[in-house]
C-alpha positions as CSV (number, residue, x, y, z in Angstrom):
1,X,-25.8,19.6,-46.6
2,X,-28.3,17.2,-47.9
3,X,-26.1,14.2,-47.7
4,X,-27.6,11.3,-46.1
5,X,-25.3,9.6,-43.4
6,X,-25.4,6.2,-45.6
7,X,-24.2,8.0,-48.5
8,X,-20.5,6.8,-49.8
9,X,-18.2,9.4,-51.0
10,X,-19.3,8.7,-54.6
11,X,-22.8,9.4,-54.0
12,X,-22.1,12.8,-52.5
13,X,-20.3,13.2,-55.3
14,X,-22.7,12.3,-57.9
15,X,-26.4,12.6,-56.0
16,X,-26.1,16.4,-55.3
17,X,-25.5,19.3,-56.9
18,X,-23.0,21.8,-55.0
19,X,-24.6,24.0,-52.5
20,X,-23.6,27.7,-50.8
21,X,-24.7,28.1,-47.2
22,X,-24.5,31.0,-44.4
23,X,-22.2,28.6,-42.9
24,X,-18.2,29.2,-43.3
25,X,-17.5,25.1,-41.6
26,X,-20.4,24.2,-44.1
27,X,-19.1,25.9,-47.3
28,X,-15.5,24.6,-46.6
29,X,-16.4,20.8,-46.7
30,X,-18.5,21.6,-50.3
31,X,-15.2,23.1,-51.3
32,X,-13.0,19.8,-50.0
33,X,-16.2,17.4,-51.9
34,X,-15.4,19.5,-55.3
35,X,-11.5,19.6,-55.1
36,X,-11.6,15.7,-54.6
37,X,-14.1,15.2,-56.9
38,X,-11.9,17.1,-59.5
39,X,-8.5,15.0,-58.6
40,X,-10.3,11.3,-58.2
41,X,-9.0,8.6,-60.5
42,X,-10.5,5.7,-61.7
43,X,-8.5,3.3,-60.1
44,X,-9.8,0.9,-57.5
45,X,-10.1,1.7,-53.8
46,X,-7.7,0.4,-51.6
47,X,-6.9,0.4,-47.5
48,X,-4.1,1.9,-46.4
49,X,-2.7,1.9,-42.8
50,X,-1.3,5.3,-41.0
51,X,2.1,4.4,-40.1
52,X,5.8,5.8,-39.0
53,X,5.5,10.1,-39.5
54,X,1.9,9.5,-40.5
55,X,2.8,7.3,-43.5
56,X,0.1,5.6,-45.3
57,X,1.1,2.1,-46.6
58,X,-0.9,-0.8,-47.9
59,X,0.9,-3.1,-44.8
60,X,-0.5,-3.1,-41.8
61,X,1.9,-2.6,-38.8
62,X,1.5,-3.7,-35.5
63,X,4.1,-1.7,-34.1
64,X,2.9,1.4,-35.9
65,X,-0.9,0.7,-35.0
66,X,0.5,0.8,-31.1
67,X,2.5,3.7,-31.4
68,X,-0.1,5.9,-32.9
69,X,-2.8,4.9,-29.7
70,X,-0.2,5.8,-26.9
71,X,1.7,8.6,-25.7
72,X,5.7,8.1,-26.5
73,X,7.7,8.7,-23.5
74,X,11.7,9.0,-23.8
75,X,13.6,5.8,-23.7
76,X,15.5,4.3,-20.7
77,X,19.1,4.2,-19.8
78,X,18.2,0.6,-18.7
79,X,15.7,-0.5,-21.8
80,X,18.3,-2.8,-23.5
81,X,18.8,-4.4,-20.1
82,X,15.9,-5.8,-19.4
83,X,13.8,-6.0,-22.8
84,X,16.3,-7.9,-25.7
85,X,16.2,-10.5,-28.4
86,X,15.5,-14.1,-27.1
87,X,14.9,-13.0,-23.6
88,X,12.1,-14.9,-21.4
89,X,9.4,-12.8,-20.9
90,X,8.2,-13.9,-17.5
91,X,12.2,-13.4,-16.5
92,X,12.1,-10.0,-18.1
93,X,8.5,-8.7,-16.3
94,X,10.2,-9.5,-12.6
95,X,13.2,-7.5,-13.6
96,X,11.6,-4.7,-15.1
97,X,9.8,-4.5,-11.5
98,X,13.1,-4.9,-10.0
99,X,14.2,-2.1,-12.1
100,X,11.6,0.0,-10.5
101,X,11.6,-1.3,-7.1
102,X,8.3,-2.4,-6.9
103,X,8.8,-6.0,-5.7
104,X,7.3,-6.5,-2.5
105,X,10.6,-7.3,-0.8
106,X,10.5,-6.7,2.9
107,X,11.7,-3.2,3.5
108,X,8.7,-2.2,1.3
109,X,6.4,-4.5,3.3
110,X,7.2,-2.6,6.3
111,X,5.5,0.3,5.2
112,X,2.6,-1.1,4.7
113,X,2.2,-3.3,7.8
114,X,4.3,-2.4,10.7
115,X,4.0,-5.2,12.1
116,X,5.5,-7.2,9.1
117,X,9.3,-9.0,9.3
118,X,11.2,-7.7,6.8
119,X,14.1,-9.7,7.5
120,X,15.9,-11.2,4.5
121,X,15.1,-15.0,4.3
122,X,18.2,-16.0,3.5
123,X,20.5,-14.4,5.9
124,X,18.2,-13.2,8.4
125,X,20.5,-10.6,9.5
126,X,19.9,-8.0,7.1
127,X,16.3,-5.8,6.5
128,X,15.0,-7.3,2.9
129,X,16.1,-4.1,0.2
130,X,16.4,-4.4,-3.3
131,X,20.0,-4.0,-3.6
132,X,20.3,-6.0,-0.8
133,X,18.5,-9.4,-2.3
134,X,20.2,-8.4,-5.6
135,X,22.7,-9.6,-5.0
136,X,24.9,-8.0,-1.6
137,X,23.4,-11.0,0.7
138,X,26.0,-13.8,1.4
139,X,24.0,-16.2,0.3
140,X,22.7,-14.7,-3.0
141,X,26.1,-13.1,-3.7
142,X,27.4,-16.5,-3.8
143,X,25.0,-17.9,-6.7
144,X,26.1,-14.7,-8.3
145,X,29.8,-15.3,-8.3
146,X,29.7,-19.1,-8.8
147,X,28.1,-17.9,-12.3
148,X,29.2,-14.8,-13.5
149,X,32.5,-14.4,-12.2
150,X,34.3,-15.8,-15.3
151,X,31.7,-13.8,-17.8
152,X,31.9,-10.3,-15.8
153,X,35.8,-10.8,-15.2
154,X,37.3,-7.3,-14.2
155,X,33.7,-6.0,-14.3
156,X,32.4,-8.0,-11.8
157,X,30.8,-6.7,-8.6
158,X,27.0,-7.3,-6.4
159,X,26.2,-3.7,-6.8
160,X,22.8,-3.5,-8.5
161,X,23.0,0.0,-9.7
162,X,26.3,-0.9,-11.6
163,X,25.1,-4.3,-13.1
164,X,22.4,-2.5,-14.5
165,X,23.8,0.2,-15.9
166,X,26.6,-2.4,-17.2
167,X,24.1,-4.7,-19.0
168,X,22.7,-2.4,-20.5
169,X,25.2,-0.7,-22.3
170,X,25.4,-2.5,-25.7
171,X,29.1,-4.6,-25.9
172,X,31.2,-5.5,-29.3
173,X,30.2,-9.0,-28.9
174,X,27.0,-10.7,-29.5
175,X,26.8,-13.5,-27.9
176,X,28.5,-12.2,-24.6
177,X,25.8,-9.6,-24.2
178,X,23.6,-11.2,-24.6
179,X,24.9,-14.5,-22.1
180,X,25.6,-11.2,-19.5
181,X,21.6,-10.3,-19.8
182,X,20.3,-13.6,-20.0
183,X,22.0,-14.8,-16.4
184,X,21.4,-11.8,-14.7
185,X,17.7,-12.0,-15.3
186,X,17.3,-15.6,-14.7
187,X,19.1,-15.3,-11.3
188,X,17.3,-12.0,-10.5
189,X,13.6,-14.2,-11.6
190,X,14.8,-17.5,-9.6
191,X,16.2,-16.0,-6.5
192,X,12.8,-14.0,-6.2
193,X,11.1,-17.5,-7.0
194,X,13.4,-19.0,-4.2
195,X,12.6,-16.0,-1.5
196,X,9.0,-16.8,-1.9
197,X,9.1,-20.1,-1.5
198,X,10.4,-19.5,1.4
199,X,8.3,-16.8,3.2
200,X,5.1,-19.7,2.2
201,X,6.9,-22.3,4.0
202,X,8.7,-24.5,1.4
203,X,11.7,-26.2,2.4
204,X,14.8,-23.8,1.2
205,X,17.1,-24.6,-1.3
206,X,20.8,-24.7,-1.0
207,X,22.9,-22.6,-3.1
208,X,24.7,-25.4,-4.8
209,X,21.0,-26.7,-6.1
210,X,19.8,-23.3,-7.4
211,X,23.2,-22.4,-9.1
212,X,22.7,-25.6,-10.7
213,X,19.2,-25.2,-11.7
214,X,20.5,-21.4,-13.1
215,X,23.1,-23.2,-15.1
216,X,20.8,-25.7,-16.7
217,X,17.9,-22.7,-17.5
218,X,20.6,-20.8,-19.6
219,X,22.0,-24.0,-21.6
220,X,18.4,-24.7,-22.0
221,X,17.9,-21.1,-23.8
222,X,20.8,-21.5,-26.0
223,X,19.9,-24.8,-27.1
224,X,16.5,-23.6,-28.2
225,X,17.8,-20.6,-29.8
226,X,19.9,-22.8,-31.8
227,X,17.1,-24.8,-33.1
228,X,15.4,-21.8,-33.8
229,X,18.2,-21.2,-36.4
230,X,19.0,-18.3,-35.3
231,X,23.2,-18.8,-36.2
232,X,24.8,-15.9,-34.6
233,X,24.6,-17.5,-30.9
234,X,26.1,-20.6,-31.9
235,X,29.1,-20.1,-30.1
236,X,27.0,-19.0,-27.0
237,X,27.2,-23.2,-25.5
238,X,31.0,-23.6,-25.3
239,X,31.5,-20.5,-24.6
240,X,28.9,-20.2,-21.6
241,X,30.3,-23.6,-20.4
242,X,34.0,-21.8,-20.5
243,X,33.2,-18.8,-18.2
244,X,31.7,-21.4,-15.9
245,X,35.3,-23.5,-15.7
């Protein structure tokens, strides 16, 4: 076409004269160059970003930017439940593996070395499961009731499939939501902390000590969220320390 390929758009504008050629691709583009050419303004060039339903705006969008280099795949029943507003990151990567069983509790061990124990650690009657660490052992079931008995009320129960699907679901209230997410995932992340400990020989932890330690995590979240300014979980504090009476 007789463009050089350090020519801007204004020189192959302006530097050439239009061309015909044998070639239909060829003849196209000279017919795109003198359709612009003829509809250019004088105004000053400017970037624009490809956003939402291919969009151009002069912001540029993270979000956008990442949605446009990946394939979209349908949300989750269980999204809300593990990714949400103020949540711990760290707390929320361990669940999200929970979510698709790929911690390396013992039953899955097993299948990779036969000659593995997958006994629980902290009953060490039961094969290690998912369901069964969150939260149907006796020991684990008991952190989980000393805390969220008096938040889950009617709803309560140690069946993993439930809580799940329960969490997730998106409730009236705020702050209770969110107090229902935030405990489940910091008992699902310190109980796995706990079970490790344990299989690499650290002296275990009684129940009273990590229900404690559970307690002060979650008062420790609100208390920064506060100072955040975020407003609406003010209430969260008293209200936490009411479902724990």
């Amino acid at each position: 076409m007789g463009i050089s390929w350090a020519s801007s758009l204004a020189s192959a504008w302006t530097g050439r004269r239009r061309r015909r050629h044998r070639v239909d691709q060829l003849n196209s583009i000279e017919e795109a160059l003198t359709l612009q050419l003829q509809n250019k303004s004088n105004k000053p060039d400017v970037f624009l970003w490809r956003g939402a339903n291919d969009k151009f705006k002069s912001q540029f969008s993270t979000k956008d930017t990442w949605n446009h280099t990946r394939t979209a795949s349908p949300q989750v029943a269980w999204e809300k439940g593990v990714w949400f507003p103020h949540a711990t990151p760290k707390y929320s990567f361990c669940v999200w593996l929970a979510v698709h069983d790929r911690l390396p509790t013992g039953d899955r061990m097993l299948k990779w070395n036969i000659g593995f124990s997958g006994t629980c650690e902290f009953c060490r009657r039961c094969v290690e499961s998912r369901d069964h660490l969150f939260f149907s052992c006796n020991y684990v079931s008991g952190i989980w009731a000393s805390l969220t008995k008096g938040l889950l009320s009617t709803n309560y129960t140690t069946d993993w499939s439930t809580l799940i699907t329960f969490i997730s679901t998106q409730h009236k209230d705020l702050v209770h939501t969110f107090l229902l997410r935030y405990v489940f995932q910091t008992v699902v992340y310190e109980i796995w902390r706990e079970r490790n400990g344990r299989r690499h020989g650290e002296s275990p932890k009684p129940a009273a000590h990590l229900t404690k330690w559970i307690d002060q995590q979650v008062r420790d979240k609100l208390l920064i969220i506060r100072r955040a300014g975020d407003q609406r979980y003010n209430s969260g504090f008293q209200r936490w320390l009411h479902f724990l009476c």
